[in-house]
C-alpha positions as CSV (number, residue, x, y, z in Angstrom):
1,X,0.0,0.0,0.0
2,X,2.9,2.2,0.7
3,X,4.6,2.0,-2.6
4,X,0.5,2.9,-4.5
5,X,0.7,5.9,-2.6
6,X,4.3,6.6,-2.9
7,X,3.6,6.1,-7.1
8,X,0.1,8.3,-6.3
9,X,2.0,11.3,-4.4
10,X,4.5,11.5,-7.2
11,X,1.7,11.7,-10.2
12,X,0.1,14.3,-8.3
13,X,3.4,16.3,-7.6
14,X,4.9,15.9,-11.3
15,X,4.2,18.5,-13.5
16,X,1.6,17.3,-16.4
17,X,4.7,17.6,-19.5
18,X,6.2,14.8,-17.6
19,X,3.5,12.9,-19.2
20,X,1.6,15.3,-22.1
21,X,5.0,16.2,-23.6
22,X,5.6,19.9,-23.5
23,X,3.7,21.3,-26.1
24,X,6.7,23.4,-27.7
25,X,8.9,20.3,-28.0
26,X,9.6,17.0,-30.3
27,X,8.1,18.4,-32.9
28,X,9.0,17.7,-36.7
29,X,8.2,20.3,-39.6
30,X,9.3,19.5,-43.0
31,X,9.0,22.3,-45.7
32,X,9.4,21.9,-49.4
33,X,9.3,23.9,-52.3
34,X,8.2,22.7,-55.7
35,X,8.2,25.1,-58.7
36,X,5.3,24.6,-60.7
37,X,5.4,27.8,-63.2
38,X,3.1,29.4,-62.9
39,X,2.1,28.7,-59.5
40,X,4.7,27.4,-57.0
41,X,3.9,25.2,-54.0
42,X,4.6,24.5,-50.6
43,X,4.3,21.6,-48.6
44,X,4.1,21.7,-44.6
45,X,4.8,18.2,-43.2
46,X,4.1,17.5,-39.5
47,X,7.1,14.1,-39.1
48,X,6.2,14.4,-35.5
49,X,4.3,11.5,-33.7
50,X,1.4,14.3,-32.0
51,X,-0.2,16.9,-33.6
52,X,0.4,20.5,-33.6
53,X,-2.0,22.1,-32.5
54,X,-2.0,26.5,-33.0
55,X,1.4,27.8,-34.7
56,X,2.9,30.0,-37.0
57,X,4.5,29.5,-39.6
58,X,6.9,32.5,-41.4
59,X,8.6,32.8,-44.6
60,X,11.9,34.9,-45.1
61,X,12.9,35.0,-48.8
62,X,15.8,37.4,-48.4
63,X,19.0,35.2,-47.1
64,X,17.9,33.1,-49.9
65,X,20.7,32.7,-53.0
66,X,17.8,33.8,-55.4
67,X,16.9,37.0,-54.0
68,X,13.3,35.4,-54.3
69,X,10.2,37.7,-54.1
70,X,6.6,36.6,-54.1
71,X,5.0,37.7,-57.4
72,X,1.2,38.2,-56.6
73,X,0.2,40.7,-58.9
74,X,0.2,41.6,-62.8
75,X,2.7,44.3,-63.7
76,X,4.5,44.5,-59.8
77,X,7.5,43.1,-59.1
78,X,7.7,39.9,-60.4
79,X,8.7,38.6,-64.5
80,X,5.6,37.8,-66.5
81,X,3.3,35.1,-64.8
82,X,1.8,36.3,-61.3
83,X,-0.1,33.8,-58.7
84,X,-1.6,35.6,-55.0
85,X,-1.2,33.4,-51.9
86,X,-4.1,30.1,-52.1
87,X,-4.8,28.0,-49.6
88,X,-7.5,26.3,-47.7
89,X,-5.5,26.3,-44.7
90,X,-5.3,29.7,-44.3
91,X,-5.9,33.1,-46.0
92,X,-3.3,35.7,-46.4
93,X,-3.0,39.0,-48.6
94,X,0.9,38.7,-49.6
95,X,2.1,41.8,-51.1
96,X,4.0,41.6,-54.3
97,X,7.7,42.2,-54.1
98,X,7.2,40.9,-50.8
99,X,10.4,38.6,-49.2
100,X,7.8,37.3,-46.0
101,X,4.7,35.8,-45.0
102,X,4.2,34.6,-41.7
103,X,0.8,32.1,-41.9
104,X,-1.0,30.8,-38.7
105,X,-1.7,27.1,-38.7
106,X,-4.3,26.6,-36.1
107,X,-3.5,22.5,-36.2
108,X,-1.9,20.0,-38.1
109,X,-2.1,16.1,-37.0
110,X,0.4,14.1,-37.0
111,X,1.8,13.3,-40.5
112,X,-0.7,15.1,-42.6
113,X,0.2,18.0,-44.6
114,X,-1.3,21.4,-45.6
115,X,0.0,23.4,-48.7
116,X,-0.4,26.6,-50.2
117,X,0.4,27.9,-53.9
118,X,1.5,31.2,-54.9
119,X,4.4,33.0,-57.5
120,X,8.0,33.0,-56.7
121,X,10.1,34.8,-58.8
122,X,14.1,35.1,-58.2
123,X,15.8,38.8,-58.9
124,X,19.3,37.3,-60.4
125,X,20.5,38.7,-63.8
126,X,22.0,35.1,-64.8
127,X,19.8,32.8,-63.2
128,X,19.7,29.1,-63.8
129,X,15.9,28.8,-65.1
130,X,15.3,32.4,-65.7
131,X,14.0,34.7,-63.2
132,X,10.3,33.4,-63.8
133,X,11.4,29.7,-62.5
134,X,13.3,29.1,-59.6
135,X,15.8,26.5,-59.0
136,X,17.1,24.6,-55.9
137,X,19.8,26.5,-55.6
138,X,17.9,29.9,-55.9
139,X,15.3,28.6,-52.9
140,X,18.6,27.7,-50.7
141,X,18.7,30.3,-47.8
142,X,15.5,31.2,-47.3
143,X,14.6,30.7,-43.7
144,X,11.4,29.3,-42.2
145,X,10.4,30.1,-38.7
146,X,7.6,27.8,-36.7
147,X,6.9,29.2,-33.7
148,X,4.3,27.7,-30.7
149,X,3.6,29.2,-27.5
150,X,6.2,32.0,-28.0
151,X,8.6,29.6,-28.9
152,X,10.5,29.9,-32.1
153,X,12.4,27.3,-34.3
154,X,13.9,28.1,-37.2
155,X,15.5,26.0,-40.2
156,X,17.5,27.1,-43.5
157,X,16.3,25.3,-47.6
158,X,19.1,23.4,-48.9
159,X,19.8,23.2,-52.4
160,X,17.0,20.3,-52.2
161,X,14.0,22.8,-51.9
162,X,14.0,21.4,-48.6
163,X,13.7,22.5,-44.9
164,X,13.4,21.2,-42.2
165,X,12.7,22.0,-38.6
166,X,13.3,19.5,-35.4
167,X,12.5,21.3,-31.8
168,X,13.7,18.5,-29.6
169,X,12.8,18.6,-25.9
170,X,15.9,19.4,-24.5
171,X,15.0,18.4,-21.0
172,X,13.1,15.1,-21.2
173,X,12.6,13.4,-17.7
């Protein structure tokens, strides 16, 4: 009886991530770009095990080797072709020329993916598919944020069209 009520005492006097996870930890994101001219896509993975349930996710096109810009409007910034921000995740006015979006993603279970479509366009003189198309190369750089309960993690596209981000619990009991 002793050791039920030792094992009792210490459920009560654990805190709950001990056994809910913390909900800012293990989680898995994986990002990819695919260039569709016209319209461009990306693809938000959720590798973790558990759902995520309210984040953001944000965009930052200028470290990338392209010197991408989102082309959302005829005649703005962009070459030719133009595609504004689509998804049914989430609705967003993007301004053309823009190098950032930061899109809320109120819940993504495990595994399953969202995406969204829209016009990148890269600002190189000698690029490798012309400025209308971008390339893996062009994409590398950019930098995509998640961030849950004030918590941010961030990670970098390789030349793959690929990021991804891995917010490990750091103290796991």
């Amino acid at each position: 009886m002793k050791n039920v009520l030792t094992l009792f005492t210490f459920i009560l006097a654990s805190p709950i991530a001990v056994f809910a996870g913390e909900p800012n930890c293990d989680v898995s994101l994986d990002v990819q770009f695919l260039e569709g001219a016209p319209v461009d896509r990306f693809v938000l993975t959720n590798g973790s095990e558990r759902g995520i349930v309210q984040a953001d996710v944000q965009f930052d096109l200028r470290p990338s080797a392209g010197k991408l810009i989102f082309d959302t409007q005829s005649g703005g910034s962009g070459v030719e072709v133009y595609q504004p921000f689509q998804s049914t995740a989430a609705n967003l006015d993007v301004a053309d020329g823009a190098a950032g979006l930061r899109m809320p993603l109120g819940g993504l279970e495990a595994g399953a993916s969202i995406s969204f479509t829209i016009d990148v366009d890269d600002r190189l003189t000698a690029s490798d598919l012309g400025q209308i198309r971008v390339s893996g190369s062009e994409m590398q750089g950019t930098v995509v944020t998640l961030t849950i309960d004030e918590h941010s993690y961030s990670a970098v596209f390789n030349a793959k069209n690929l990021a991804v981000i891995d917010a490990e619990c750091t103290d796991k009991v």
